[in-house]
FILUM-988084 format. One line per 2 residues: their letters; for each residue x, y, z of C-alpha. Coordinates in nm, 3 decimals. Each point is the difference from the previous one (the first is absolute). Layout:
REM residues N
A> X:Y:Z; ...
REM end
This chain:
REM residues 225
XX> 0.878:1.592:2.491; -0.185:-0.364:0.044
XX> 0.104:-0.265:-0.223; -0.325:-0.218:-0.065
XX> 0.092:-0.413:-0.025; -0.287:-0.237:-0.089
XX> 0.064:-0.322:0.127; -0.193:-0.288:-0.114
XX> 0.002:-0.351:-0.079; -0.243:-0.307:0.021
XX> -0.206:-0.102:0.287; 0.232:-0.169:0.264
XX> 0.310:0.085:-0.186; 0.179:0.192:0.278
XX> -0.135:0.345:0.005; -0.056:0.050:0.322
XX> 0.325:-0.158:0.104; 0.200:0.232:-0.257
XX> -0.197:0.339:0.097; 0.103:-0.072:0.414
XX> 0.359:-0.038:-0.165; -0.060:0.379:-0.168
XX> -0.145:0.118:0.325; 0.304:-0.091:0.192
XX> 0.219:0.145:-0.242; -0.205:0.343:0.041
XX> -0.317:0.007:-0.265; -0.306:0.050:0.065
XX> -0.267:-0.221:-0.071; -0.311:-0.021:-0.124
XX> -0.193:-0.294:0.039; -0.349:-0.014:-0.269
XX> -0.079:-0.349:0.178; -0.041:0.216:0.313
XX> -0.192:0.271:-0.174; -0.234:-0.270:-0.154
XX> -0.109:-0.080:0.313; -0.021:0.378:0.064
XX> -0.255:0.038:-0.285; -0.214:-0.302:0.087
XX> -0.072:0.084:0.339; -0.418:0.025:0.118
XX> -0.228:0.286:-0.111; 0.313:0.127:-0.265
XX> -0.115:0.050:-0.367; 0.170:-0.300:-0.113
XX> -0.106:-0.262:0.262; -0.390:0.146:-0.090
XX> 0.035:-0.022:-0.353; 0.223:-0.394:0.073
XX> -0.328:-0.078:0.194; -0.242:0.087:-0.299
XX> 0.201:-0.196:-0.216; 0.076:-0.330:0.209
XX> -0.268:0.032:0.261; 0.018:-0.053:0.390
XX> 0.085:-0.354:0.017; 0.388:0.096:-0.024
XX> -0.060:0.252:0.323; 0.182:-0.136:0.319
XX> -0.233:0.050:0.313; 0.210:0.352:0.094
XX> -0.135:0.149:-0.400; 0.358:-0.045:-0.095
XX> 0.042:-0.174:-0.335; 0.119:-0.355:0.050
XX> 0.316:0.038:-0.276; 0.048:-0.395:-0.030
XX> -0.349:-0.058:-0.106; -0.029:0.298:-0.245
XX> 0.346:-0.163:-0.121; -0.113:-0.339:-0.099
XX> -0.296:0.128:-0.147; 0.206:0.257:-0.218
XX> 0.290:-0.194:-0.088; -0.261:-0.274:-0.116
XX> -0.173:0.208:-0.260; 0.187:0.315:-0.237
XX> -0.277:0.232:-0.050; -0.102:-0.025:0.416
XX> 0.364:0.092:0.065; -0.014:0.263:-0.313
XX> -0.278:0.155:0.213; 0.179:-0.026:0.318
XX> 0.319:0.202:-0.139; -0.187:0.264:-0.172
XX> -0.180:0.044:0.362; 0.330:0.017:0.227
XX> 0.303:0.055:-0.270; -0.119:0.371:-0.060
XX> -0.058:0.059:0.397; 0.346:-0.119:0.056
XX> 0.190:0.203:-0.273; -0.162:0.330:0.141
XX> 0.180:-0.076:0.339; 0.318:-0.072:-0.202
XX> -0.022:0.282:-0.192; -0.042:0.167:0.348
XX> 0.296:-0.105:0.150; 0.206:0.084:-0.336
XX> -0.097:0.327:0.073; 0.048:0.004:0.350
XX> 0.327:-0.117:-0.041; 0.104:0.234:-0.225
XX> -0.106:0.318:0.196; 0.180:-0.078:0.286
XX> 0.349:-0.103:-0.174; 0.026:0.309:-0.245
XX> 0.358:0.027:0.127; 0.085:-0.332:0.103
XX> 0.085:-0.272:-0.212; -0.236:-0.333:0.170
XX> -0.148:-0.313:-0.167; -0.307:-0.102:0.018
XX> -0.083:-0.379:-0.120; -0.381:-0.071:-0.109
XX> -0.046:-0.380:0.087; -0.275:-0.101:-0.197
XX> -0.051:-0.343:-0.183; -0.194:0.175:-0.290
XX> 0.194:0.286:-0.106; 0.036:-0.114:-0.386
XX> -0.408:-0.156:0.029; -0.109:0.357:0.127
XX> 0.258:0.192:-0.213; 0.106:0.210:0.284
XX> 0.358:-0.074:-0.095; -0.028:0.333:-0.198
XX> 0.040:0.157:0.380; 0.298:-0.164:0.031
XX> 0.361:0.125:-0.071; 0.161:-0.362:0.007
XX> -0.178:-0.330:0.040; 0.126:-0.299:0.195
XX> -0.123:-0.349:-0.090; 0.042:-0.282:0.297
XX> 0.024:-0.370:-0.216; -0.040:-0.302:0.120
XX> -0.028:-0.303:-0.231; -0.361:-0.133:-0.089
XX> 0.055:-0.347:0.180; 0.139:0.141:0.302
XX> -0.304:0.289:0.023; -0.256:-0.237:-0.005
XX> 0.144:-0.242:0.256; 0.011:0.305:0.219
XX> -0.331:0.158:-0.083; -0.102:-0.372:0.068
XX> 0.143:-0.082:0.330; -0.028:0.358:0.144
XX> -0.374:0.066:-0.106; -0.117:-0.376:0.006
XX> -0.095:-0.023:-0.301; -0.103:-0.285:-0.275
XX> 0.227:0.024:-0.303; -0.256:0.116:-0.233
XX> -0.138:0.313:0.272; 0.393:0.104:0.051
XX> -0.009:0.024:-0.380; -0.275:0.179:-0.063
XX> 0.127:0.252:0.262; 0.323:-0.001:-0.236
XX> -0.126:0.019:-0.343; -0.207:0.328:0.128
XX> 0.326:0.212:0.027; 0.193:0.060:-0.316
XX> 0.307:-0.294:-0.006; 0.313:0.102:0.163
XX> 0.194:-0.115:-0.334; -0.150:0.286:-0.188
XX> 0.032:0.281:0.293; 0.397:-0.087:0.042
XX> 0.019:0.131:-0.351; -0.154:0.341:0.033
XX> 0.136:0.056:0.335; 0.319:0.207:0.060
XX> 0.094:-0.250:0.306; -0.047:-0.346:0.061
XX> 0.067:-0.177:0.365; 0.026:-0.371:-0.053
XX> -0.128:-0.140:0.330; 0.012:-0.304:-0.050
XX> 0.318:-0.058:0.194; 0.112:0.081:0.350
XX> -0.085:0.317:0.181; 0.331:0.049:0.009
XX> -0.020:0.012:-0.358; -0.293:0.212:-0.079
XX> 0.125:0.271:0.279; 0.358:-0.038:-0.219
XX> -0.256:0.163:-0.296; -0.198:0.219:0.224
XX> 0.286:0.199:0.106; 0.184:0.028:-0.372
XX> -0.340:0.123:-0.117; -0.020:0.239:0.322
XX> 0.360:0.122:-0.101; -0.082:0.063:-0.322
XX> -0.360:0.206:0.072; 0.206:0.193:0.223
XX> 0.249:0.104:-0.269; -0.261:0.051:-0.229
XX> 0.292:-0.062:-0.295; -0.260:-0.163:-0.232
XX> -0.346:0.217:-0.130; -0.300:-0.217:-0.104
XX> 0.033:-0.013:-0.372; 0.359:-0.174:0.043
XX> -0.045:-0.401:0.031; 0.212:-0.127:0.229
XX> 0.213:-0.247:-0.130; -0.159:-0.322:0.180
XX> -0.361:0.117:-0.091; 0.016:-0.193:-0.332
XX> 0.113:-0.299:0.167; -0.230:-0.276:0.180
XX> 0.104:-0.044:0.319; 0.175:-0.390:0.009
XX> -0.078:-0.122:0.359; 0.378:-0.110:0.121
XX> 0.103:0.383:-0.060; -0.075:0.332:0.125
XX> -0.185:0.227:-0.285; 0.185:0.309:0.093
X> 0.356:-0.015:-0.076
REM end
């Protein structure tokens, strides 16, 4: 039996960092950054239909879609990245849906996790695929330093980027976990494994709240206790 984990979060909030710390431990991952590249690759339906849309002055000189310039345009305008999403988001939940499946066929007698890592799982409402959700915070100052520094960014483009995803202060309380990261490692692999511990045990089903879910994480504390 496969236990399905969503993990989300915001953009730059530590994902990426927090799903390598799952891998070690033994999940495996699924990455829907990874297989949004997947979907926009030349000739596909999507990267046609992207084309039609947003014409071929965002095409790189190999056909591939040059991402960064389809992302300023987007995150400068709603409805353009409205359009986008309803191009790729439905593309990308197929392949997710495949893997569920996948997963599940192959571990009818085995108990394995499997941990979606996807920034949009409340947005697309995909979390119904998911038997426990897992919400990586980080506070808004700090994520849009980061976003800033690591994407070079102006203020207001690292905030457009931001406001597009719903806040992390309202997916912390609708998500059975939350790994404050904004801390040490040290700190967020201290969560990490708890949570791993816990999937493992599988003491807790999805209707019962853990006991820190109510709670907003305070940043000079871990959330899981």
């Amino acid at each position: 039996m496969t236990l399905i984990i969503g993990l989300t979060g915001g953009i730059v909030s530590g994902k990426s960092t927090v799903a390598r710390m799952f891998k070690d431990l033994g999940a495996k991952i699924v990455d829907a950054d990874k297989l949004g590249h997947q979907v926009i690759l030349p000739q596909g339906a999507a990267w046609k239909r992207i084309i039609k849309t947003f014409g071929k002055d965002i095409l790189q000189k190999d056909q591939t879609i040059n991402r960064e310039k389809l992302g300023k345009i987007v995150f400068a305008n709603q409805n353009l990245l409205k359009k986008l999403n309803k191009i790729t988001h439905p593309e990308i939940i197929k392949l997710i849906k495949k893997e569920i499946s996948l997963a599940k066929d192959k571990s009818k007698e085995e108990k394995k996790i499997l941990i979606i890592d996807a920034a949009l799982i409340y947005e697309t409402k995909i979390d119904r695929l998911m038997d426990k959700i897992i919400v990586v915070y980080l506070n808004e100052e700090e994520q849009l330093e980061r976003l800033i520094k690591r994407n070079n960014l102006s203020k207001k483009e690292a905030s457009q980027k931001i406001k597009s995803q719903i806040p992390l202060k309202e997916k912390i309380e609708i998500a059975d976990y939350v790994i404050d990261n904004s801390n040490s490692l040290d700190k967020t692999k201290e969560q990490v494994e708890k949570i791993w511990e816990n999937l493992i045990s599988r003491k807790e089903s999805r209707s019962h709240k853990p006991e820190f879910r109510s709670h907003k994480p305070e940043y000079n504390r871990t959330p899981i206790e």
